[in-house]
C-alpha positions as CSV (number, residue, x, y, z in Angstrom):
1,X,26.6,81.9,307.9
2,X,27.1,83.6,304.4
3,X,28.2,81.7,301.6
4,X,31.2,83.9,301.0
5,X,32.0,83.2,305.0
6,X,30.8,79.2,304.7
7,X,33.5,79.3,301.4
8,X,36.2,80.2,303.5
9,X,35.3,77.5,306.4
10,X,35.9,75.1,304.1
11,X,39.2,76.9,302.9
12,X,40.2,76.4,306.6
13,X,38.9,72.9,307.4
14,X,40.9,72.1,304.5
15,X,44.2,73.6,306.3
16,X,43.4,71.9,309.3
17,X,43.5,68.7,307.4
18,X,40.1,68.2,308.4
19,X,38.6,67.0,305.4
20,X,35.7,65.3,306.1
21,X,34.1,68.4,307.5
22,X,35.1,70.4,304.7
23,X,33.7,67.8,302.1
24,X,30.0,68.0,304.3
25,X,30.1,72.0,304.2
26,X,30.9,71.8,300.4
27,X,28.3,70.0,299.7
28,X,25.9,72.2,301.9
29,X,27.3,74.8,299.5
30,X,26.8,72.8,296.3
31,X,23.0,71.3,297.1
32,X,22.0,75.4,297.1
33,X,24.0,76.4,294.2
34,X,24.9,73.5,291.6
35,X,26.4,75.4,289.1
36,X,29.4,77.2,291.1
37,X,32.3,76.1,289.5
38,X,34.6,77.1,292.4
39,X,32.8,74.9,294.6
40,X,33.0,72.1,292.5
41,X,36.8,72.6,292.1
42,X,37.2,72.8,296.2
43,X,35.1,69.7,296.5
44,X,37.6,68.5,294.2
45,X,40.6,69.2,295.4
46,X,39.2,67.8,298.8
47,X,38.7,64.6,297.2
48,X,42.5,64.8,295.7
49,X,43.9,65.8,299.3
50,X,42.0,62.4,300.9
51,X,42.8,60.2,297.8
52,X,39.6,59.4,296.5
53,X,41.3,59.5,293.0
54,X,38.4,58.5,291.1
55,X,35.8,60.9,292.3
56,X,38.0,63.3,291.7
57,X,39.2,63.2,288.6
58,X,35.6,63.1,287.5
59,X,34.4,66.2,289.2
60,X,37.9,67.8,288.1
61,X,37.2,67.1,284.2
62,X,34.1,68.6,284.3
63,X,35.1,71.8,285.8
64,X,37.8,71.8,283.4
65,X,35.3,71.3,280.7
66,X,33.2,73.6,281.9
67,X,36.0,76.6,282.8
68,X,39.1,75.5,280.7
69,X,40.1,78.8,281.4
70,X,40.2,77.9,285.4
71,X,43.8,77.2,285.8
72,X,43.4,75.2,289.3
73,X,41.4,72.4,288.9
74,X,44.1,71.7,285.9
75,X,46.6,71.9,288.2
76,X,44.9,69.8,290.3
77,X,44.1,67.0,287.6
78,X,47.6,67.2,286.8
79,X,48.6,66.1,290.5
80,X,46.0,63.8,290.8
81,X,47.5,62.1,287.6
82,X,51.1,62.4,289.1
83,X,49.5,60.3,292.1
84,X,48.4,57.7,289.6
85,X,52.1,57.7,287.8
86,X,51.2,58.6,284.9
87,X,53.4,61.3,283.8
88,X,52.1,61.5,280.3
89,X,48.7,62.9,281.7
90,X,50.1,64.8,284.2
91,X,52.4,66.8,281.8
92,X,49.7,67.0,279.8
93,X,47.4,69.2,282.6
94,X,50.1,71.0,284.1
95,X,50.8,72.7,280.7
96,X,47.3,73.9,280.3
97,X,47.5,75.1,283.9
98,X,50.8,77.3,282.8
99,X,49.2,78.0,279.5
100,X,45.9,79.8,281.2
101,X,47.7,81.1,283.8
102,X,51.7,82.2,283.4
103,X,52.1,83.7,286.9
104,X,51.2,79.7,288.6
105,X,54.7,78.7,289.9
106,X,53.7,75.5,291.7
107,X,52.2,74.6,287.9
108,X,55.7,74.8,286.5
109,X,57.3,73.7,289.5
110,X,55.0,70.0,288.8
111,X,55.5,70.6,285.2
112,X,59.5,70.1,285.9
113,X,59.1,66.7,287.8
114,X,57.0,65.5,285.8
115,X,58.9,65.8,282.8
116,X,62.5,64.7,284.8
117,X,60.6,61.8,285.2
118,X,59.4,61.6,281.4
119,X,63.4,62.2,280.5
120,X,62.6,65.1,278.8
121,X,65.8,66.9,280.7
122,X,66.0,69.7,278.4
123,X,61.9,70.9,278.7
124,X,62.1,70.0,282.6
125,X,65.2,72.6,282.9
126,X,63.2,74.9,281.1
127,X,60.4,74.2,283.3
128,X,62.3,74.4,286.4
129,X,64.1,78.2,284.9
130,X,60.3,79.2,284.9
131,X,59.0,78.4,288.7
132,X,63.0,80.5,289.7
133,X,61.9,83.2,287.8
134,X,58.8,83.3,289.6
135,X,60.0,82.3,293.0
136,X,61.4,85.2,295.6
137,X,65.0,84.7,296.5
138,X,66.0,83.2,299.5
139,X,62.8,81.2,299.9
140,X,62.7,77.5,300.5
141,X,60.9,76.6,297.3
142,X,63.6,78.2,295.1
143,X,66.3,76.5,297.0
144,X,64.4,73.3,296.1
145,X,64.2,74.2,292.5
146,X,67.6,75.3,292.3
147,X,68.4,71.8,293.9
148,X,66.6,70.1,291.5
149,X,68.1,71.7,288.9
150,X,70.9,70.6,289.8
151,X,72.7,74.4,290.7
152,X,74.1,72.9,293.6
153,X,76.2,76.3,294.3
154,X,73.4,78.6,294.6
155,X,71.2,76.0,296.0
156,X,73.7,76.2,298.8
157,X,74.2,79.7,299.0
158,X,70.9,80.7,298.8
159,X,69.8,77.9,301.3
160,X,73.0,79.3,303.9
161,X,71.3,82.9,303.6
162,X,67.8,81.3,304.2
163,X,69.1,79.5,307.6
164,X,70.7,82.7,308.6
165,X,67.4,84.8,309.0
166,X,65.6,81.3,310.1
167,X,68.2,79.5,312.1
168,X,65.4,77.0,313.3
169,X,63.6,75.7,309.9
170,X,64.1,72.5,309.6
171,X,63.1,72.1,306.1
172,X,66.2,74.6,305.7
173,X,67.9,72.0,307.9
174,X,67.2,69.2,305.6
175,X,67.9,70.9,302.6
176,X,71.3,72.0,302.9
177,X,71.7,68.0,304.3
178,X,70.7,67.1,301.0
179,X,72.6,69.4,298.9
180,X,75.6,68.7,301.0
181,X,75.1,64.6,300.3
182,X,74.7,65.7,296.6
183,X,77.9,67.6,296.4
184,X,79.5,64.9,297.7
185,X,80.6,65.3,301.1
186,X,79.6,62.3,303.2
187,X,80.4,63.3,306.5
188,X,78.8,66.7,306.6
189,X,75.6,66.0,305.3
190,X,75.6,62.6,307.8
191,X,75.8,65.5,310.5
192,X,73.5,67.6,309.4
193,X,70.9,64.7,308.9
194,X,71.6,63.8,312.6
195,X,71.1,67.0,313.6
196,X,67.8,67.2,311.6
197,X,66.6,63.7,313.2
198,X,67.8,65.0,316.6
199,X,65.3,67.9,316.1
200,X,62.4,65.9,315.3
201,X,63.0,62.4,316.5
202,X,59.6,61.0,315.1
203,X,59.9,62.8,311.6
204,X,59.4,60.0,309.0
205,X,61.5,62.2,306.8
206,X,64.4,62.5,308.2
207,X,64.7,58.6,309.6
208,X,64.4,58.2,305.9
209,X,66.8,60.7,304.6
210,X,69.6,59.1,306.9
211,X,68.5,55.5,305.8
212,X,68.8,57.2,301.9
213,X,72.1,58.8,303.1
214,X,73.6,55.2,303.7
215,X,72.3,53.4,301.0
216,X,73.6,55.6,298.9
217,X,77.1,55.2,300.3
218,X,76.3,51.3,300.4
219,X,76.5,51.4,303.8
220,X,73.6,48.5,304.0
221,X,74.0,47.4,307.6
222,X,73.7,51.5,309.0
223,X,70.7,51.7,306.0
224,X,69.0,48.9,307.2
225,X,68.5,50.2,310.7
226,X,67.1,53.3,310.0
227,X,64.9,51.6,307.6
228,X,63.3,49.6,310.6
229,X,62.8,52.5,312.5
230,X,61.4,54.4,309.8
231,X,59.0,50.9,309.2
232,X,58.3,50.9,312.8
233,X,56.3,53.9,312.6
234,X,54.7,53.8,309.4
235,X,54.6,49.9,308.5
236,X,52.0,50.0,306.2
237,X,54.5,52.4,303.9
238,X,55.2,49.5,300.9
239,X,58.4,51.4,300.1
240,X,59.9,51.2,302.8
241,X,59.2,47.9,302.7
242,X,60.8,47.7,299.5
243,X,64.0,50.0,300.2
244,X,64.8,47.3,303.5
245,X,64.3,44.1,301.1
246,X,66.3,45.6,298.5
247,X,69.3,46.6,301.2
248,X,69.1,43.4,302.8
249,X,69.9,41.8,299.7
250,X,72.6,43.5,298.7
251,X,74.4,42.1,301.7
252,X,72.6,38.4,301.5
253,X,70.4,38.7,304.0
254,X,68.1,36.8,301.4
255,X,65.4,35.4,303.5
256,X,65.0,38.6,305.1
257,X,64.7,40.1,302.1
258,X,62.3,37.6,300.6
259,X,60.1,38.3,303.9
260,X,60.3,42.2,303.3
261,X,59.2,41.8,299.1
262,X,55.7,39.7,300.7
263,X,55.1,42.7,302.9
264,X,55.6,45.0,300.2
265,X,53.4,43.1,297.8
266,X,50.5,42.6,300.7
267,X,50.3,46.6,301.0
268,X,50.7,47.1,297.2
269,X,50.0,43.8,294.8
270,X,50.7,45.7,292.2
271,X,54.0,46.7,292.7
272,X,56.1,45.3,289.9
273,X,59.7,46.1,291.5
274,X,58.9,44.3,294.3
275,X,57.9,41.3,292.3
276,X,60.6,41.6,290.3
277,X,63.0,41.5,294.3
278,X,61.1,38.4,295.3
279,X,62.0,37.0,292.3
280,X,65.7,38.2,292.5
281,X,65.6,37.0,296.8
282,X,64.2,33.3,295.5
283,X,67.0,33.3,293.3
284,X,70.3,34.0,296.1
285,X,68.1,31.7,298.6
286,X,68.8,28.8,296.4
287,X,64.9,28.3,295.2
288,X,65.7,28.6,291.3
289,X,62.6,26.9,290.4
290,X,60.5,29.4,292.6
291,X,62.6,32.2,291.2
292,X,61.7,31.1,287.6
293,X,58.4,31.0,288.2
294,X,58.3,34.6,290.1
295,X,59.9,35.8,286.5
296,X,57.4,34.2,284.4
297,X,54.5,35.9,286.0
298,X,56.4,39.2,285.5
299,X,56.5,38.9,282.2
300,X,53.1,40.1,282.3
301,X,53.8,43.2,283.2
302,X,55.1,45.6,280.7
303,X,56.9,47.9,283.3
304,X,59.3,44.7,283.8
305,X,58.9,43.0,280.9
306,X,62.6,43.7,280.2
307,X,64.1,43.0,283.7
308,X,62.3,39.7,283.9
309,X,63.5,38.6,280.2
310,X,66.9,39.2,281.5
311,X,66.4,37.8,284.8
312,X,65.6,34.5,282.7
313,X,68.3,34.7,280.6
314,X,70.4,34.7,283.8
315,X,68.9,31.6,285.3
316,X,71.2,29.0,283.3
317,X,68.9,26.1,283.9
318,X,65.9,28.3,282.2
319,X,65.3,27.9,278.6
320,X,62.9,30.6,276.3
321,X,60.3,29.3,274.4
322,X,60.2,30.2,270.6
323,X,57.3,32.1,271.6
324,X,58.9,33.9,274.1
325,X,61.9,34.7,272.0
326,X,59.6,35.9,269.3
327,X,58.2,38.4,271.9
328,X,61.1,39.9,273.1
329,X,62.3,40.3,269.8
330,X,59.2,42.2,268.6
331,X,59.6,44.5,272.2
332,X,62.9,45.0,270.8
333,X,61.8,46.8,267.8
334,X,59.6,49.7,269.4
335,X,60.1,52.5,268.6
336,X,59.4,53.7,272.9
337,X,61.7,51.5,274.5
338,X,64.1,53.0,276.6
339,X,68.1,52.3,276.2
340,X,68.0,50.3,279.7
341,X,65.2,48.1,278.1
342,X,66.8,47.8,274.8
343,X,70.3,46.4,276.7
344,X,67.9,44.2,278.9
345,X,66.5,42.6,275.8
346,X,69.5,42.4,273.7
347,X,71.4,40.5,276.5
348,X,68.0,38.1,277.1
349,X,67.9,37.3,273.1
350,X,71.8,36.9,273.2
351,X,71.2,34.0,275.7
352,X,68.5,32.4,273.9
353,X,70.4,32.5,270.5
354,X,73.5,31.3,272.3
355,X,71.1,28.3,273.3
356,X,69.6,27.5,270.0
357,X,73.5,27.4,268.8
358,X,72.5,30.5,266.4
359,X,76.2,31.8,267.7
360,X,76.4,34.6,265.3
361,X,73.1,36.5,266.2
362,X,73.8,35.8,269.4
363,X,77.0,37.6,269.2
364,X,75.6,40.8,267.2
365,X,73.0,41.0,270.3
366,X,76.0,41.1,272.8
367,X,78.2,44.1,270.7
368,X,75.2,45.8,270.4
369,X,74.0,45.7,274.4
370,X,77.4,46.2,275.4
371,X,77.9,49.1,272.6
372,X,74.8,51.0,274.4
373,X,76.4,50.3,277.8
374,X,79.7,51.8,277.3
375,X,78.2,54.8,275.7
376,X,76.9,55.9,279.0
377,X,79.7,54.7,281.1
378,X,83.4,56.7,282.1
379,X,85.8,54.0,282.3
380,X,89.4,55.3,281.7
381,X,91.7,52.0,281.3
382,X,95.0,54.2,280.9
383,X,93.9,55.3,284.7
384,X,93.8,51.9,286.0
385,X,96.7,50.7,284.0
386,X,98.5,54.1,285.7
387,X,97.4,52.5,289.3
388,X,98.7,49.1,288.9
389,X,101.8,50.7,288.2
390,X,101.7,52.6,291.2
391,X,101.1,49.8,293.2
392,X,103.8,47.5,291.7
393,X,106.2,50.1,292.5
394,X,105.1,51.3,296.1
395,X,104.4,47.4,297.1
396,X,108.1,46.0,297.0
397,X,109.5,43.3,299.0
398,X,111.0,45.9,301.6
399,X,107.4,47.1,302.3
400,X,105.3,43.7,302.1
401,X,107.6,42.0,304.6
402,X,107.6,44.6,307.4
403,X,105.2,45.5,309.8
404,X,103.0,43.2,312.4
405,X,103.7,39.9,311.8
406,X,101.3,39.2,315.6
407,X,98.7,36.9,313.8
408,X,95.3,36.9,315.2
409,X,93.4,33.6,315.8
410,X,90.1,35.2,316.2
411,X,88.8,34.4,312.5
412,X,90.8,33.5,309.7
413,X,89.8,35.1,306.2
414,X,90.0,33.0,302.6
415,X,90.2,36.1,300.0
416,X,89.2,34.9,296.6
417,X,90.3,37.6,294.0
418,X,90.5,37.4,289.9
419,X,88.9,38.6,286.9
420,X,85.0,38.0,287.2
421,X,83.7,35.0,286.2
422,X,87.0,32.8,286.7
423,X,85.2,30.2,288.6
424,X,85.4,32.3,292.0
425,X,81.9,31.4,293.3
426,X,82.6,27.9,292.6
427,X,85.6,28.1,294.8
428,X,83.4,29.6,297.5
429,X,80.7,26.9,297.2
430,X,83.7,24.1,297.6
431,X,85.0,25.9,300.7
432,X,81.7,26.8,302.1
433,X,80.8,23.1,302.0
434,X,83.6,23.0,304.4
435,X,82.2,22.5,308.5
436,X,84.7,25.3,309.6
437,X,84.0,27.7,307.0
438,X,81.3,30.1,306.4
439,X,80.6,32.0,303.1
440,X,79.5,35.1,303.4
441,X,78.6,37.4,300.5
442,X,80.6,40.1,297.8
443,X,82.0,42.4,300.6
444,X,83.2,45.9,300.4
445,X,85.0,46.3,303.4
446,X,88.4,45.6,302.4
447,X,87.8,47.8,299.1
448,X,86.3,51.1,301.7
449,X,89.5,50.4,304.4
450,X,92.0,49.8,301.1
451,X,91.5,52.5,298.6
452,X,91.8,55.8,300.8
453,X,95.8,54.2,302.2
454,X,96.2,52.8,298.5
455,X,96.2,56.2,296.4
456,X,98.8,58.7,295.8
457,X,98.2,61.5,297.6
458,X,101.2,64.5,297.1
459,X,104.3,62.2,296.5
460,X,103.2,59.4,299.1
461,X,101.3,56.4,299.5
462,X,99.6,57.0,302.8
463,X,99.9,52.7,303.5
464,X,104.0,53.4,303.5
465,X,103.7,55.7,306.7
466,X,101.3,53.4,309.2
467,X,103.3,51.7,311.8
468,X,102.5,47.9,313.1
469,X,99.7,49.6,315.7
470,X,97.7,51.2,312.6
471,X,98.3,48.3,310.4
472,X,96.4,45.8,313.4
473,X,93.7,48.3,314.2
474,X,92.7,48.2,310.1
475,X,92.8,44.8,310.6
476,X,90.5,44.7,313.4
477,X,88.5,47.3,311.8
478,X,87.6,44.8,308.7
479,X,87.1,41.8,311.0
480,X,84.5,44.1,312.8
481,X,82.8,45.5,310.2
482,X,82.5,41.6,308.7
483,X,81.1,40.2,311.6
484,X,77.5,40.9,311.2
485,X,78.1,38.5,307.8
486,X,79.6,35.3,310.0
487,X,76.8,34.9,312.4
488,X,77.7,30.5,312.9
489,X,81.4,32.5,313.8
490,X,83.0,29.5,312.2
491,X,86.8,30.0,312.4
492,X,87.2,30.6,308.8
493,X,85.2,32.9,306.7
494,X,85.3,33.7,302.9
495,X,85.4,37.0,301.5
496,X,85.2,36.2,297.8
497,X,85.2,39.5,295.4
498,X,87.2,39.4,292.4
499,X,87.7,42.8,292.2
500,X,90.4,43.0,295.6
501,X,93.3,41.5,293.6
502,X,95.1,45.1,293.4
503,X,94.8,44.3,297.4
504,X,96.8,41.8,297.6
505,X,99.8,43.1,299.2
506,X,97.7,45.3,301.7
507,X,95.9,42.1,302.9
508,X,98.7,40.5,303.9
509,X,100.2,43.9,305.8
510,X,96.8,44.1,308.1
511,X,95.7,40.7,308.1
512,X,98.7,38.4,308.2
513,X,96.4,35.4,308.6
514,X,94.7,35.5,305.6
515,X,94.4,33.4,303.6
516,X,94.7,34.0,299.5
517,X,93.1,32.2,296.5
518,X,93.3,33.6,293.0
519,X,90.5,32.4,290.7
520,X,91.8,32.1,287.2
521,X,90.3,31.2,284.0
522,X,91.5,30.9,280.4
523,X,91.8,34.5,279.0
524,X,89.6,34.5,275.8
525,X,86.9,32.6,278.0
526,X,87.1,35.1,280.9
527,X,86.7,37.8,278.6
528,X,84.3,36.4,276.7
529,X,82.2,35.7,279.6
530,X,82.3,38.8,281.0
531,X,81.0,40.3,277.4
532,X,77.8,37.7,277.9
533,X,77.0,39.0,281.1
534,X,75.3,42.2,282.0
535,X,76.6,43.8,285.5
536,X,74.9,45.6,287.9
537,X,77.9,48.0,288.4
538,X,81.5,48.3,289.0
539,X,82.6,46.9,286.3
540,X,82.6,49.1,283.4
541,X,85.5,47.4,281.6
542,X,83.4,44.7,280.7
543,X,82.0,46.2,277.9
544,X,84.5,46.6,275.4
545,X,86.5,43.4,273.9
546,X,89.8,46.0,274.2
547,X,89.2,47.2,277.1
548,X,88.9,43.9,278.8
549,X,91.9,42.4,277.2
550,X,93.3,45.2,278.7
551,X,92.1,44.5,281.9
552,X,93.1,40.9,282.0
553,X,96.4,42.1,281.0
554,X,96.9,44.4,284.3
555,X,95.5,41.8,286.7
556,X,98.1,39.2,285.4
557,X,100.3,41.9,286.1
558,X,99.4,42.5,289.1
559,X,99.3,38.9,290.1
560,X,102.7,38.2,288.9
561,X,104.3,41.3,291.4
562,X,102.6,39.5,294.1
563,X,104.1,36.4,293.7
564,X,107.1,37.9,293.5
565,X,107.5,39.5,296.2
566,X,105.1,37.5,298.2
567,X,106.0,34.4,297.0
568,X,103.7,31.1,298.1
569,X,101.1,33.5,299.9
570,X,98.7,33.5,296.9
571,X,97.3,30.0,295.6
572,X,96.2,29.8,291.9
573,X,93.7,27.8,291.2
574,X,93.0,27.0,287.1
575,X,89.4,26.7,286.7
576,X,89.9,23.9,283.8
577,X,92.4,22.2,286.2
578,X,89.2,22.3,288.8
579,X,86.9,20.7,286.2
580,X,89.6,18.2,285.0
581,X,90.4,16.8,288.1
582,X,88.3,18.2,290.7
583,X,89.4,16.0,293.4
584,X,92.8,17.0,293.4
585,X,92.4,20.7,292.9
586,X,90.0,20.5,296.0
587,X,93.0,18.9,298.6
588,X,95.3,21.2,297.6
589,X,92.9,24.3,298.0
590,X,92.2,23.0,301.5
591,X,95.9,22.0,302.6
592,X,96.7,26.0,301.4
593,X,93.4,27.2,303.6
594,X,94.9,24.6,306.2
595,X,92.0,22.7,306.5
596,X,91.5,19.4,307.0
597,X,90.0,17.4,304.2
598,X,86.0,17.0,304.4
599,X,83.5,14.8,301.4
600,X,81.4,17.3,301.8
601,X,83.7,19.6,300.0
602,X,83.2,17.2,297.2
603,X,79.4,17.3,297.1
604,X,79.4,20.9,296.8
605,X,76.1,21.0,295.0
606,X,74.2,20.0,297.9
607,X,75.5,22.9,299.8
608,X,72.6,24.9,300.7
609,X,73.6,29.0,301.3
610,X,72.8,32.4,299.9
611,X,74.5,33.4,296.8
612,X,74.7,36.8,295.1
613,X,76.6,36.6,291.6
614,X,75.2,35.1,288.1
615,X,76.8,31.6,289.2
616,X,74.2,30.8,291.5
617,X,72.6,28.7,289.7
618,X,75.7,26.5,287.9
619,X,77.2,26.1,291.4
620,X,74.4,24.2,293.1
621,X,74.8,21.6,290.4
622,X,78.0,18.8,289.3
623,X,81.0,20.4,287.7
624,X,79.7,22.5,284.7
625,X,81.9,21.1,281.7
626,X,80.7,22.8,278.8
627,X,82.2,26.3,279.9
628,X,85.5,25.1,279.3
629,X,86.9,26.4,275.6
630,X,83.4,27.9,274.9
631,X,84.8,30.7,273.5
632,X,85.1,28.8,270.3
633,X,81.4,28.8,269.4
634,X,82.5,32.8,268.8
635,X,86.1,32.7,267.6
636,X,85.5,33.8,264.0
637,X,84.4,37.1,265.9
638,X,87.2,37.7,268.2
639,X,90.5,38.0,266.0
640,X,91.2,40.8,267.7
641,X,90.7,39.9,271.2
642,X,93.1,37.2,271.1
643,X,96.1,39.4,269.6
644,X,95.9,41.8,272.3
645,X,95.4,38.5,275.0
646,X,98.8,36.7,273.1
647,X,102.0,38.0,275.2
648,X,104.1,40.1,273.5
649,X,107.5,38.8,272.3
């Protein structure tokens, strides 16, 4: 065989995927003619395509030394790099590829992700307006890139005209799926996904995109079994691994989770999120001193360095060392820190001031974290206070006293609602120290059933039309979708999130059983509180002293409609009346539940049970006295707090 003919066997070994062979005729090649510099990039690429990175990248840097006018083997170097995560590198190669050669689209096409992933949006568009430019219409690569660029419209159009003359590509398939999630219509793109997966049942990629699909509509329980079949396949895949652990924590499946993160870390040790989630799962499971030391060790890692500072500062029985606090404050002042890391830090010192009684540099580190945070975060308070209005007007006796009054006996729910950090998860650890009562975790059920019947839409309320049949089946449909949370099926469950007290009302109208607790605080500490902690999500008010005044204000609006119109359905339960007198706050929580009294409700901290919220930690201990008034360690800083807290008149 010719060399020009052995040249292109290896070209097509390589399509085959058969790389082995095509490494053994390459060489072949290369013994008779070591100088070739195409060969040497082919065997170079065939070492990037079976990823042996580091024989690669050496035989790639010499050709590249040798030819830096060869605009492959940059290319190549530049995807070997992305392999390796590091995007600097990678930029750095796919450049030189565009540079030497302006007509390489897949160059520019690498270039944009890599620099998305740098956050350097403006030079990625730019990027990404290149590769279009170069790309045919009505191609799937230009769908992609208008995808990625975020032209949903065209992506969609152009993606529509592309299935038209190839009704049967499934990458077409999955692509409008995709654009169709991204534009925000659930229920299409879930059909199109099904479609896809229907098509090629054993396609990795689409399992995945459905399990993707769900999470992202925090759908965990529908996420989670995709995920499995998806693992089932490929279970040496790490981040899959990862994706189940960090769903099944979300819904306090903790041990689960805990299982999944020692998978993860087996197939990849040096996967920092996934230390960072068994950390995080040691933590809900009740293992604080495990968790503490899972942090520690990832404060070795600069990746995480942040997250694990303020996964510290969370743990309330973990003090920083001055050492430590002298390192996060000198990570604090580079100059390349991202805005997350900065927040992460600011919040971590914040608690270590706080417990050095520096109260005042403690403070500046909250306004500025929380500053950062509502920078980057809608949160339109005149909206909300707009709603509540709505609902104090739609919700009046007439309607909260009519419809199904048949109570089921099935399961009995205990709805804890307030303003965070009231003292609601210690009201669940009481009650869940209860032998008929099972805890469960922050559930979004009664949110997902509530808010569609609960907004205006036209000049109606949709809630006002449903007769008693609709208002049982959406009572039925939350006590199915809790279920897979109540596996002991004791007769009473908790459904503690703060965040259902605009709910109220509706609760009662679908589930006349329930049970309601509201968890409430002092003002000035609640909101302070709330300013000291750092939230995952959903709660976007919590950055801004106004704003949360503001808040509190519409809640104790709302709570006040309630009772009067629903008067002796909704217990109130002072969290300094809790600490005062625990006893007594505890009989008459269980007399409203209905329960019978139980010690055990007494000895909460021994309760042993998954928890999900920043109390872990203070619950599974004796009543915690010192939060009580410990706002005034701040007060000379929150004048104006407390005028727009003091009742008007």
């Amino acid at each position: 065989m010719q060399p020009d003919a052995q040249f292109k066997e290896v070209i097509r070994l390589i399509s085959e995927a058969n790389l082995a062979q095509a490494e053994a005729v390459c060489l072949e090649l290369l013994a008779s003619d070591p100088a070739d510099i195409n060969l040497s990039a082919l065997l170079g690429a065939i070492l990037l395509k079976g990823d042996r990175l580091g024989e690669a990248e050496s035989i790639l840097l010499e050709v590249t030394r040798t030819a830096p006018t060869f605009a492959k083997p940059h290319q190549d170097l530049a995807i070997l790099y992305v392999n390796r995560k590091d995007y600097l590198a990678a930029a750095k190669y796919f450049r030189l590829a565009t540079e030497i050669d302006p007509q390489l689209s897949a160059a520019f096409s690498g270039l944009s992700h890599v620099l998305d992933r740098l956050g350097d949006d403006r030079a990625a568009s730019e990027a990404r307006d290149r590769y279009l430019a170069l790309t045919p219409a009505n191609t799937l690569e230009r769908v992609i890139a208008l995808h990625h660029k975020g032209d949903l419209k065209n992506a969609r159009i152009e993606c529509g005209r592309l299935l038209a003359e190839q009704p049967e590509s499934l990458g077409a398939m999955r692509r409008l799926a995709l654009i169709t999630a991204d534009q925000g219509y659930f229920k299409e793109a879930e059909r199109m996904f099904l479609r896809v997966n229907s098509l090629a049942p054993d396609s990795i990629v689409a399992i995945m995109d459905l399990a993707n699909l769900y999470l992202d509509q925090h759908d965990y329980v529908v996420a989670i079994k995709w995920l499995q079949q998806a693992i089932e396949r490929e279970p040496q895949d790490s981040g899959m691994h990862f994706k189940l652990a960090q769903a099944q924590l979300r819904i306090g499946y903790g041990k689960q989770a805990l299982a999944e993160y020692l998978v993860c870390l087996s197939l990849n040790p040096g996967d920092t999120q996934a230390m960072l989630g068994r950390g995080n799962a040691l933590r809900i499971v009740g293992r604080g001193d495990e968790a503490i030391v899972a942090y520690q060790q990832c404060l070795d890692e600069p990746a995480i360095f942040a997250d694990a500072c303020w996964s510290l500062s969370s743990m309330r029985t973990y003090a920083f060392s001055d050492d430590q606090l002298q390192a996060m404050i000198e990570q604090d002042d580079r100059e390349d820190k991202t805005r997350h890391a900065a927040t992460l830090l600011d919040f971590a010192i914040g608690k270590a001031l706080d417990d050095r009684g520096q109260y005042d540099g403690a403070w500046q580190r909250y306004v500025a974290a929380n500053s950062r945070q509502r920078e980057e975060t809608h949160y339109d308070g005149a909206e909300f206070e707009s709603y509540i209005g709505s609902l104090v007007s739609v919700y009046d006796e007439k309607l909260v006293t009519r419809g199904q009054r048949l109570e089921s006996t099935d399961a009995i729910p205990i709805f804890i609602v307030g303003m965070p950090r009231s003292g609601s998860t210690l009201l669940e650890q009481i009650l869940a120290s209860h032998p008929q009562v099972e805890a469960t975790a922050e559930l979004p059920y009664l949110r997902e059933i509530a808010t569609p019947l609960n907004t205006r839409s036209l000049d109606s309320f949709p809630i006002i039309e449903i007769n008693d049949d609709g208002l049982r089946s959406l009572g039925e449909k939350y006590l199915e979708a809790t279920a897979i949370h109540r596996p002991e099926q004791r007769p009473w469950f908790v459904d503690k999130l703060p965040a259902n007290f605009p709910y109220v009302g509706f609760i009662h109208k679908i589930l006349p059983q329930a049970v309601i607790i509201d968890a409430r605080r002092h003002p000035v500490d609640t909101c302070v509180a709330n300013f000291r902690q750092l939230f995952p999500q959903g709660k976007e008010f919590s950055y801004d002293l106004f704003e949360l005044s503001e808040m509190y204000r519409q809640y104790l609006r709302m709570m006040a409609h309630w009772e009067s119109v629903l008067a002796g359905k909704v217990l109130t339960v002072h969290y300094e009346n809790v600490v005062a007198d625990t006893e007594a706050q505890v009989r008459g929580l269980l007399a409203h539940c209905g329960l019978e009294w139980d010690n055990a409700c007494l000895d909460f901290s021994q309760t042993k049970r998954t928890f999900s919220t920043a109390s872990s930690e203070q619950v599974q201990q004796p009543i915690y006295k010192e939060s009580v008034s410990f706002w005034r360690h701040y007060e000379k800083h929150l004048a104006e707090l407390i005028e727009s807290l003091t009742p008007e008149g």
